[in-house]
GUMIDREN-884441 format. One line per 8 residues: number of its first residue (from 1); for each residue x, y, z of N, C-alpha, C, O. Coordinates in Angstrom, 2 decimals, always signed. Each point is the difference from the previous one (the first is absolute). Layout:
N
NUM) X/Y/Z/X/Y/Z/X/Y/Z/X/Y/Z ~ ...
# end
This chain:
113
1) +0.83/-1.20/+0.00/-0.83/+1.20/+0.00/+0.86/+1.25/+0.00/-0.20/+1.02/-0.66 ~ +1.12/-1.23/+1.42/+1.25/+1.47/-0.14/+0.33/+0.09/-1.15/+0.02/+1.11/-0.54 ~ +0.35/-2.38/-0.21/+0.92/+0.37/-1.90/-1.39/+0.70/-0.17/+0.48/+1.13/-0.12 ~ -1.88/-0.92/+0.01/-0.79/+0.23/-0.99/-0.13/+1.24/+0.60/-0.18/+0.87/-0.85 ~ +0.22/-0.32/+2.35/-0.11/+1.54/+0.67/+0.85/+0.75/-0.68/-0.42/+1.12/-0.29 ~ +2.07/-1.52/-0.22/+1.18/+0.17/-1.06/-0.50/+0.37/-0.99/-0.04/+1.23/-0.12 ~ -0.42/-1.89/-0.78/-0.67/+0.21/-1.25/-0.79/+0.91/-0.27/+0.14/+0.81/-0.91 ~ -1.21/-0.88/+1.83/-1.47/+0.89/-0.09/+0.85/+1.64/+0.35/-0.17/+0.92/-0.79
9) +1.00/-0.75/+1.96/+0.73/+1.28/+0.43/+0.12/+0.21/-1.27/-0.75/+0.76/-0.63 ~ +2.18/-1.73/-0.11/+1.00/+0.35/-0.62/-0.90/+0.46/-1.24/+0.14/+1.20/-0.25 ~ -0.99/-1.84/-0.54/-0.96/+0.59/-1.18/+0.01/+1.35/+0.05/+0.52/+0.85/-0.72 ~ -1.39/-0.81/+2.02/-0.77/+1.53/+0.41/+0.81/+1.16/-0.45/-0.31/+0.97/-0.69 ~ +1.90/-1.45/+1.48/+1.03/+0.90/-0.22/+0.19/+0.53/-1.70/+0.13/+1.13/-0.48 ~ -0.21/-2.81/-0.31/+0.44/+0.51/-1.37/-1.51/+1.04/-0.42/+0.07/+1.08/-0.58 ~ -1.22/-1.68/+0.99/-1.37/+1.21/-0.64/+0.40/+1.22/+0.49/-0.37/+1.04/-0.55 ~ +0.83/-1.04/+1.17/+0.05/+1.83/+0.97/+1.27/+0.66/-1.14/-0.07/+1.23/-0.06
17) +0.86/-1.67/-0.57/+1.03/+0.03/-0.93/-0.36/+0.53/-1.29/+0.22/+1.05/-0.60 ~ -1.13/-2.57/+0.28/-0.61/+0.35/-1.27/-1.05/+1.22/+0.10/+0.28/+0.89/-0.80 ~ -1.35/-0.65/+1.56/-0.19/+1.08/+0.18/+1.02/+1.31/-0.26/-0.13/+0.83/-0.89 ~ +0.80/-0.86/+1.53/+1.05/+1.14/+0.35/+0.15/+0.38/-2.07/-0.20/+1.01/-0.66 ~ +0.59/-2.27/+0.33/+0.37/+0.03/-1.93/-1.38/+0.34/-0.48/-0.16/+0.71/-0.99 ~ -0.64/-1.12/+1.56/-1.40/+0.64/-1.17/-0.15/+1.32/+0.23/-0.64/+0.62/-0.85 ~ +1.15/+0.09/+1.97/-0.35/+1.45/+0.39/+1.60/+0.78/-1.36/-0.12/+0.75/-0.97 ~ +1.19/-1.30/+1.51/+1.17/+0.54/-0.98/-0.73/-0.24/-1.68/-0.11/+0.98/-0.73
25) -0.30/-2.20/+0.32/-0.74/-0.18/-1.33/-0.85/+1.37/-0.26/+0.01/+0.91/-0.82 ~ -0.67/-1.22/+1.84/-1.28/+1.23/-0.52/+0.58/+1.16/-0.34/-0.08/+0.56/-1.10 ~ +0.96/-0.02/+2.57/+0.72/+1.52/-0.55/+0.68/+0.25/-0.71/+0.37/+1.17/-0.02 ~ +0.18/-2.11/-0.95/+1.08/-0.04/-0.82/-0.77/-0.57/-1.50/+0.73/-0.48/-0.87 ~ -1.88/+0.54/+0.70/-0.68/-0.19/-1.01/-1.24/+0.98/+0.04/-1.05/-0.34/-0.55 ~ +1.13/+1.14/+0.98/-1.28/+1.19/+0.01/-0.07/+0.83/-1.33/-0.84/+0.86/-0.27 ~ +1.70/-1.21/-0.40/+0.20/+1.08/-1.12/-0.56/+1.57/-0.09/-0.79/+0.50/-0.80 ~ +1.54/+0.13/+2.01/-0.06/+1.15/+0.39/+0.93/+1.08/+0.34/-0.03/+0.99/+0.72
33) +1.26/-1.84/-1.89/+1.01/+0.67/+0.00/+1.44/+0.10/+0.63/+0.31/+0.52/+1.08 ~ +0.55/-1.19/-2.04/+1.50/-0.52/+1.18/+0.35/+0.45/+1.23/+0.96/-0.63/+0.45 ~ -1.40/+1.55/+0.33/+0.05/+0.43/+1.05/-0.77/-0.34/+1.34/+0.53/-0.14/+1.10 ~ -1.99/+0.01/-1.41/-1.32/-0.17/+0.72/+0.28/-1.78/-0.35/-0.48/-0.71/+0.89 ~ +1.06/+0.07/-1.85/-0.15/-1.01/+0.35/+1.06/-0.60/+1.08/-0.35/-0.71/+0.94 ~ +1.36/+1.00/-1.14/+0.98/+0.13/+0.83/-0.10/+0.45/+1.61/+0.23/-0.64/+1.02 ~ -0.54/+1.60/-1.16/-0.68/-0.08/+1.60/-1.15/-0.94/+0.50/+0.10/-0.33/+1.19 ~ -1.35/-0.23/-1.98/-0.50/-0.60/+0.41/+0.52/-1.11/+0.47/+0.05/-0.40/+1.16
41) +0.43/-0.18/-2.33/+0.58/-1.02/-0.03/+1.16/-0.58/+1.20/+0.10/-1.15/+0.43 ~ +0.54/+2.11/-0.14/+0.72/+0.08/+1.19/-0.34/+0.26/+1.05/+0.60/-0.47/+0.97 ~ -1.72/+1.33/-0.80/-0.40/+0.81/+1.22/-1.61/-0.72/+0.63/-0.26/+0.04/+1.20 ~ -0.53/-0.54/-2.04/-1.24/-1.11/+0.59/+0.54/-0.98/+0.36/-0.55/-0.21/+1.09 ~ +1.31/-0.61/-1.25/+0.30/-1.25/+1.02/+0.80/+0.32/+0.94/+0.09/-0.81/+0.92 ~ +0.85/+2.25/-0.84/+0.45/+0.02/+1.06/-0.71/+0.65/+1.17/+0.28/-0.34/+1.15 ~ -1.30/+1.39/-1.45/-1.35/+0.24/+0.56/-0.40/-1.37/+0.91/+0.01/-0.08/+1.23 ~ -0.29/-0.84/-2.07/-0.82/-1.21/+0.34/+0.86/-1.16/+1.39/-0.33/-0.67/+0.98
49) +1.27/+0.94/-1.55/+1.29/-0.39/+0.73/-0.08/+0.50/+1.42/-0.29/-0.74/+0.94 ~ +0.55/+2.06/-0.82/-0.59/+0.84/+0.97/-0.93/-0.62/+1.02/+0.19/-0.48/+1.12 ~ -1.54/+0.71/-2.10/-0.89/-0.32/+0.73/-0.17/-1.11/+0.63/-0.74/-0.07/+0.99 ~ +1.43/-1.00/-1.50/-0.25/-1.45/+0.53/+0.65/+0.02/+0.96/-0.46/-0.51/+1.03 ~ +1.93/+1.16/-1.03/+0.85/-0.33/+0.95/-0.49/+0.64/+1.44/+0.31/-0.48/+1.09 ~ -1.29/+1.85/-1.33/-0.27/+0.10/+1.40/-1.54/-0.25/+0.72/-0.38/+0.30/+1.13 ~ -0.33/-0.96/-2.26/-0.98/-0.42/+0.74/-0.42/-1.93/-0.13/-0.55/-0.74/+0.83 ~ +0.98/+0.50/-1.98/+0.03/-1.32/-0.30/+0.66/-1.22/+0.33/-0.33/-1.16/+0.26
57) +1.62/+1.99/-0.40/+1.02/-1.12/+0.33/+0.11/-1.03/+1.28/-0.89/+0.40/+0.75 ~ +1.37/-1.23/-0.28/+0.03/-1.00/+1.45/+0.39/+1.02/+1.06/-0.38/+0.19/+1.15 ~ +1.56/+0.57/-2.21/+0.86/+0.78/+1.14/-0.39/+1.51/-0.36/+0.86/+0.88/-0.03 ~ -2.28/-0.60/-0.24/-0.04/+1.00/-0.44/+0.21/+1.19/+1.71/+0.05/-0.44/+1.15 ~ +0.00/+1.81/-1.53/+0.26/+1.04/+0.46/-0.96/+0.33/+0.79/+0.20/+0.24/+1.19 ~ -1.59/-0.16/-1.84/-1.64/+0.28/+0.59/-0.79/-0.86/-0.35/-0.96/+0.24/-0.74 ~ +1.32/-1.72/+1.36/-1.09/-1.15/-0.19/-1.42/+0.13/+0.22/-0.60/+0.79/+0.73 ~ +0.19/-1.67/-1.46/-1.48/+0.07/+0.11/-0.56/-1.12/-0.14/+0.44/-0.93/-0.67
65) -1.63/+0.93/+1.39/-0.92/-1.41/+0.75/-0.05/-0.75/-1.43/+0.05/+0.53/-1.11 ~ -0.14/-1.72/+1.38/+0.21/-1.21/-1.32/-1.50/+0.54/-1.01/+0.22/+0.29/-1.18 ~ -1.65/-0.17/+1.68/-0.72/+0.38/-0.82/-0.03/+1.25/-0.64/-0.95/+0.17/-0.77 ~ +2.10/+1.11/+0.97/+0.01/+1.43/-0.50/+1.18/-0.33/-1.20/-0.01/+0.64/-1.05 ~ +1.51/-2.22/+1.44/+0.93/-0.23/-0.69/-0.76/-0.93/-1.21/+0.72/-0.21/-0.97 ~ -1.87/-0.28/+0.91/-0.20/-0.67/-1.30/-0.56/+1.06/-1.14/+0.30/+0.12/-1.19 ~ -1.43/+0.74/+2.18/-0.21/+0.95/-1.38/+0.45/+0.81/-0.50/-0.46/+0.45/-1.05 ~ +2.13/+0.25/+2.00/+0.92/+0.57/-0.60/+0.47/-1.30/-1.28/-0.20/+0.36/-1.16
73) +0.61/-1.34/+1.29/+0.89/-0.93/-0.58/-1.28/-0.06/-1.43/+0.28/+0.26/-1.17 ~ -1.50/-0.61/+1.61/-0.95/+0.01/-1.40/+0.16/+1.42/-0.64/-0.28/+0.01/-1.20 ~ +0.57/+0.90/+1.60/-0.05/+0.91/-0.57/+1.36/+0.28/-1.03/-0.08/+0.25/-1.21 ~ +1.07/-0.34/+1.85/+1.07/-0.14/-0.69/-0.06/-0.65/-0.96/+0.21/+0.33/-1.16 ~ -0.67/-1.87/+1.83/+0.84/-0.74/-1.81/-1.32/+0.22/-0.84/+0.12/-0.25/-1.20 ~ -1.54/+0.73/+1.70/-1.01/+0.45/-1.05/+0.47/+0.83/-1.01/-0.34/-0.05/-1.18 ~ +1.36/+1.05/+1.85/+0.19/+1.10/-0.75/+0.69/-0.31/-1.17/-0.33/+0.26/-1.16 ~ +1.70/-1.10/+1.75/+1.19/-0.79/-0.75/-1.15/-0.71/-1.18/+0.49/-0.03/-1.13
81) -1.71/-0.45/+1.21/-0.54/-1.16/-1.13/-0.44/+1.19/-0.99/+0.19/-0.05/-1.21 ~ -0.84/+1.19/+1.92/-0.44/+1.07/-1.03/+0.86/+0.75/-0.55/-0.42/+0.77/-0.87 ~ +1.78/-0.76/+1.18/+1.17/+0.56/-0.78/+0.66/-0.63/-1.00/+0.73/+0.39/-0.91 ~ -1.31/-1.93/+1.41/+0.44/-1.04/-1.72/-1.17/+0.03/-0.77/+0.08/-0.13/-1.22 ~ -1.31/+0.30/+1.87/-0.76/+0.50/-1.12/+0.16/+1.16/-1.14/-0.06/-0.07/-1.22 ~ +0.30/+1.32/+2.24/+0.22/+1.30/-0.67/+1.28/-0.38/-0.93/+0.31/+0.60/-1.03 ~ +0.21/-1.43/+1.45/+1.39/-0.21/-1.20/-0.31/-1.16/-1.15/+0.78/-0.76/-0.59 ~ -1.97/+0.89/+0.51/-0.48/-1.34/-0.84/+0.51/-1.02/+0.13/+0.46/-0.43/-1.06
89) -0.27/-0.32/+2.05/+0.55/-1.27/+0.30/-1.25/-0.80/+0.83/+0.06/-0.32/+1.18 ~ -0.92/+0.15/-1.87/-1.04/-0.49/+0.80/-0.06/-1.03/+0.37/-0.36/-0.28/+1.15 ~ +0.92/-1.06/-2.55/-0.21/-1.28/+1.00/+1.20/-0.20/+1.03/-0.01/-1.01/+0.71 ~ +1.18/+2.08/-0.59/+0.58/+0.23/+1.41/-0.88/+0.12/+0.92/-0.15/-0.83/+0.90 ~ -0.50/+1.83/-1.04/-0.82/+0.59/+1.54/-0.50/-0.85/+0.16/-0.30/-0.13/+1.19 ~ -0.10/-0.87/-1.98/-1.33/-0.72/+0.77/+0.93/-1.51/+0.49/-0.50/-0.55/+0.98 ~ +1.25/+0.14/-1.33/+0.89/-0.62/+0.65/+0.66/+0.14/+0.89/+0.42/-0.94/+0.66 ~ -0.12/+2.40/-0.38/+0.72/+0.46/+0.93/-1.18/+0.27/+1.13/+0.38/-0.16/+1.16
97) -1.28/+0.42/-1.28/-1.20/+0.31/+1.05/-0.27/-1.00/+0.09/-0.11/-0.21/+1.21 ~ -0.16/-0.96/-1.95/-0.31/-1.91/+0.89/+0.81/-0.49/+0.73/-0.26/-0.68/+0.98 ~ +1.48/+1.02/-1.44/+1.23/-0.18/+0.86/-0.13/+0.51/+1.57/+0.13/-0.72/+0.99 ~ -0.36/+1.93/-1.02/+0.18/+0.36/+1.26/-1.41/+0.17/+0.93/+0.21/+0.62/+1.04 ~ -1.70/-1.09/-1.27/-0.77/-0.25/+0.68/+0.24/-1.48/+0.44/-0.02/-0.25/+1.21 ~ +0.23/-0.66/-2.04/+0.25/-1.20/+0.63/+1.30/+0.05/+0.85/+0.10/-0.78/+0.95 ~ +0.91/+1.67/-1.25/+1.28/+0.16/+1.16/-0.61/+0.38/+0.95/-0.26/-0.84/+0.87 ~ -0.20/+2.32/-0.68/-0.65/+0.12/+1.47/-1.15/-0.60/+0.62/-0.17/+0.05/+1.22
105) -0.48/-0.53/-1.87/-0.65/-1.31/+0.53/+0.85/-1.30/+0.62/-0.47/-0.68/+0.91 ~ +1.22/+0.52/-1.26/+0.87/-1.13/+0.68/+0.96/+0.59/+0.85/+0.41/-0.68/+0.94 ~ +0.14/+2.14/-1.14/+0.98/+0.52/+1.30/-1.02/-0.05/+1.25/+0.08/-0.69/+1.02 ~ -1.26/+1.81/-1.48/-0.57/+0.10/+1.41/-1.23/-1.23/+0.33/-0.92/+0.24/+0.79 ~ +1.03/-1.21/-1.31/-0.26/-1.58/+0.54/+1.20/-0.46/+1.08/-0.16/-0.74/+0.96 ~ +1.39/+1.36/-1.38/+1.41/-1.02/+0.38/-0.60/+1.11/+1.81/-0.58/-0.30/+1.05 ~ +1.17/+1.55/-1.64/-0.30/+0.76/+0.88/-0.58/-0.01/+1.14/+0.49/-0.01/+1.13 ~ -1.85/+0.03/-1.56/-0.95/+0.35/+1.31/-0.37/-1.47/+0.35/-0.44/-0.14/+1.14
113) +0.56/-1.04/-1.94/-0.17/-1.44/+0.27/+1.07/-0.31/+1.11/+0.11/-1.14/+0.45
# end
């Protein structure tokens, strides 16, 4: 049961990643001009980065009760699925959004189980 607590963590870790790349994708494909993409592109996932690290994270800064940390976390990678949309990568998003309802369904099973 521990190798699979490994796994289920370790996934999560890579979605929170891939997220992080669909936010750089998006800003770096806005076609709004080598500059604005460039900052997006650089500057929304590190935004996002941010944010996780001080309210999301295990070791975050200003934790928050497990039911305020899932709908931050849905919100995030919601955003991350609508930014592979906006980048026309759709049957990404929607892979990438099955992916990670069935992940947090099985973290916070491991979790709160």
């Amino acid at each position: 049961m521990l190798v699979f607590q490994y796994i289920v963590f370790g996934l999560f870790f890579m979605l929170e990643l891939c997220a992080l790349g669909a936010f750089s994708y998006w800003g770096f494909h806005m076609n709004k001009g080598g500059f604005i993409n460039i900052v997006m592109g650089i500057g929304t996932p590190l935004l996002v980065a941010i944010f996780w690290g001080a309210f999301i994270a295990p070791k975050a800064n200003f934790p928050v009760t497990i039911p305020i940390r899932i709908i931050l976390q849905l919100i995030v990678f919601g955003l991350a699925t609508t930014a592979l949309f906006a980048s026309s990568k759709g049957t990404l998003a929607i892979v990438f959004g099955s992916i990670v309802l069935i992940e947090m369904i099985l973290m916070y099973f491991i979790e709160l189980g």
